[in-house]
N, C-alpha and C positions, 0 to 999 in steps of 0.2 A: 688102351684100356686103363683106367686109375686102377690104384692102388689101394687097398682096404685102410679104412680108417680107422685109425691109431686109435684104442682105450687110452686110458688119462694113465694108467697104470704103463703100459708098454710106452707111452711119449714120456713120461718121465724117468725110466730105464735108459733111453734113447737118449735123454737130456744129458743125464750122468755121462754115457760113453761118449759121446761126439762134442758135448761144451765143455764137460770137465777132466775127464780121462787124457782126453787130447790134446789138454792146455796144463799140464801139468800141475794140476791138482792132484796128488798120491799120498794123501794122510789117506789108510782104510778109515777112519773112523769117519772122517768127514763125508768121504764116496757114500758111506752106508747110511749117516744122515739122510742124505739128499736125496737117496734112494726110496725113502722110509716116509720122509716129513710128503704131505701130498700139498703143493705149493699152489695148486688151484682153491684148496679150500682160504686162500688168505687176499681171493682177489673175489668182484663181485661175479655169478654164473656167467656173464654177458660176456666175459672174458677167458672162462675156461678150455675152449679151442686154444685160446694163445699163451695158456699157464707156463708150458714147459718151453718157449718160444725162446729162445738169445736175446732180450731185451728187459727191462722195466717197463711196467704196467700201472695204469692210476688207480688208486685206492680213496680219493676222494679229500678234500680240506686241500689243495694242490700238493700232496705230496705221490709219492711212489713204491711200488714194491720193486725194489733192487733186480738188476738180472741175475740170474742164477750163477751165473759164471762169476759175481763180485759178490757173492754172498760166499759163495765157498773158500777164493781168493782171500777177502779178507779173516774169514775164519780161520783159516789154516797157518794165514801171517802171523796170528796171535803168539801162535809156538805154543801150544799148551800142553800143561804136564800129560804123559802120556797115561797117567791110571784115571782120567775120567773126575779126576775130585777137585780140579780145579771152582774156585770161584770168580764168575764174571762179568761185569757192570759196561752194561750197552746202554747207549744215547740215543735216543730216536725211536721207539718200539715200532711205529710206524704197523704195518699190515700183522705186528709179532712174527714173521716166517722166519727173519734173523734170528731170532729170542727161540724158536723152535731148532734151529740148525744146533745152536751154541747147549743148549737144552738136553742134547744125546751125546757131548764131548765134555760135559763140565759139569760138577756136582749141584750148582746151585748156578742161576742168572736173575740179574737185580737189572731191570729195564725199567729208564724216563724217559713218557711221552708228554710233551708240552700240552698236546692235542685232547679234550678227557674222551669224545666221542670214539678216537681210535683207540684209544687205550682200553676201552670199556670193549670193543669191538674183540681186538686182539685178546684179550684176558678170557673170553667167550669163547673162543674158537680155540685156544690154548686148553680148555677146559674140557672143550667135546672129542680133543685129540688124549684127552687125558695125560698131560703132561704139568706134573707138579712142582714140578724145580724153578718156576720161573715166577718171580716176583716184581708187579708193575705198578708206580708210582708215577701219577699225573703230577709234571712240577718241569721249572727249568734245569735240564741236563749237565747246562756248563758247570753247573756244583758239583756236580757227580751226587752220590750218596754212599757220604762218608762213616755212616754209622756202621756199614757193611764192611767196608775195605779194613786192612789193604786188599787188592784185590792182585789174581791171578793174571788177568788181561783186562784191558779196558778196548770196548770197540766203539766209535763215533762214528754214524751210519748219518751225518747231515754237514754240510762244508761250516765252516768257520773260516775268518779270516786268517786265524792264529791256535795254537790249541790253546781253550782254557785253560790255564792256569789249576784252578782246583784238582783239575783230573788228572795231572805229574803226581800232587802227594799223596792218591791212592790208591798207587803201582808199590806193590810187592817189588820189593829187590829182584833183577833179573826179570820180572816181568814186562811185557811189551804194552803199546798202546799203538792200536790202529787206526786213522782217521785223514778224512780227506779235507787237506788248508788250501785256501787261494781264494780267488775272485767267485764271485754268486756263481757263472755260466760255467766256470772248468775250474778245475782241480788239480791237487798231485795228493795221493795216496801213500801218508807218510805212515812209517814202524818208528815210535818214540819209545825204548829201554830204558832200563834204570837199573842203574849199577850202582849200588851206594848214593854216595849224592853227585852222582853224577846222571843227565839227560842225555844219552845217542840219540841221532834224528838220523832215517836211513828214507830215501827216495825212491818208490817201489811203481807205480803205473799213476798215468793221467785219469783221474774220472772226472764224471759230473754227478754232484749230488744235489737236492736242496737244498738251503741253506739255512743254519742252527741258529735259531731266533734266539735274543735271550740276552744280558749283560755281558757273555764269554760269546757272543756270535755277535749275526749281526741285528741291527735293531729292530725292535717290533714294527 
């Protein structure tokens, strides 16, 4: 006999316990995110059976909405001050669902999307969830945007060869930068800190992301 099928509300409870509880993601803030933000609304309906599913999903222009499990992972790399008031400048808005996670742990989010049709998409549905804190600028990312910083954390949600440059000078002392470097097909998942003037670069998990079009990525 099957088994009754999951509401979108109990498969994304189920998401939390079994992909992220289990893989050691233990920020509560970040748990109660993921619990909260409904990550079906940031893919198109045709896909909503497979919202809270172990994988990335296509969102259209060939990019993707992250698996849940590397959206909370690299959320939680950030290391973010634990009262909520951090500020933090994401690269990629892509589907916005990052930009909503980072949205309920940090006072303000400053997100560039190359793309304008996602960007307009995600700013929409940021809107119908009623979430104000997040602010998105269609442009190349590898600049960051400097008029905002320094910033609390920076997240690069699209591979690069290299990290951009721009985005080391605006990291807050002590603040980290998340981002996946290497070749277009695989990745490694680097935490870049900044202690004075000094860059730590720390080797955290292989991804695959797409890759960060742009003068700091790779070419158009």
């Amino acid at each position: 006999m099957f088994g009754k099928k999951l509401t979108l509300p109990e498969a994304r409870a189920l998401m939390v316990k079994n992909q992220l509880e289990g893989r050691y993601i233990n920020d509560p803030r970040i748990l109660e995110a993921m619990r909260e933000i409904p990550r079906h609304l940031f893919v198109e309906e045709k896909f909503w059976d497979s919202a809270y599913d172990d994988g990335p999903l296509p969102i259209g222009h060939r990019q993707t909405i992250s698996q849940p499990y590397i959206v909370a992972f690299m959320t939680q790399a950030l290391q973010l001050p634990p009262n909520n008031q951090a500020t933090v400048l994401e690269i990629g808005t892509g589907s916005g669902y990052q930009a909503a996670i980072l949205s309920q742990v940090a006072a303000r989010v400053y997100s560039i999307e190359r793309i304008e049709a996602l960007a307009k998409k995600a700013q929409q549905v940021l809107q119908d969830l009623e979430i104000d804190n997040v602010e998105i600028m269609v442009g190349d990312g590898g600049y960051g945007w400097p008029e905002h910083g320094p910033y609390d954390g920076i997240i690069v949600t699209a591979a690069a060869p290299e990290i951009p440059a721009p985005l080391t000078t605006q990291l807050k002392d002590g603040a980290s930068l998340v981002a996946p470097i290497g070749p277009k097909r695989r990745q490694e998942l680097f935490r870049l800190q900044r202690q004075g003037h000094t860059i730590t670069s720390e080797n955290l998990v292989p991804v695959a992301f797409v890759p960060l079009l742009g003068e700091h990525g790779w070419g158009e």
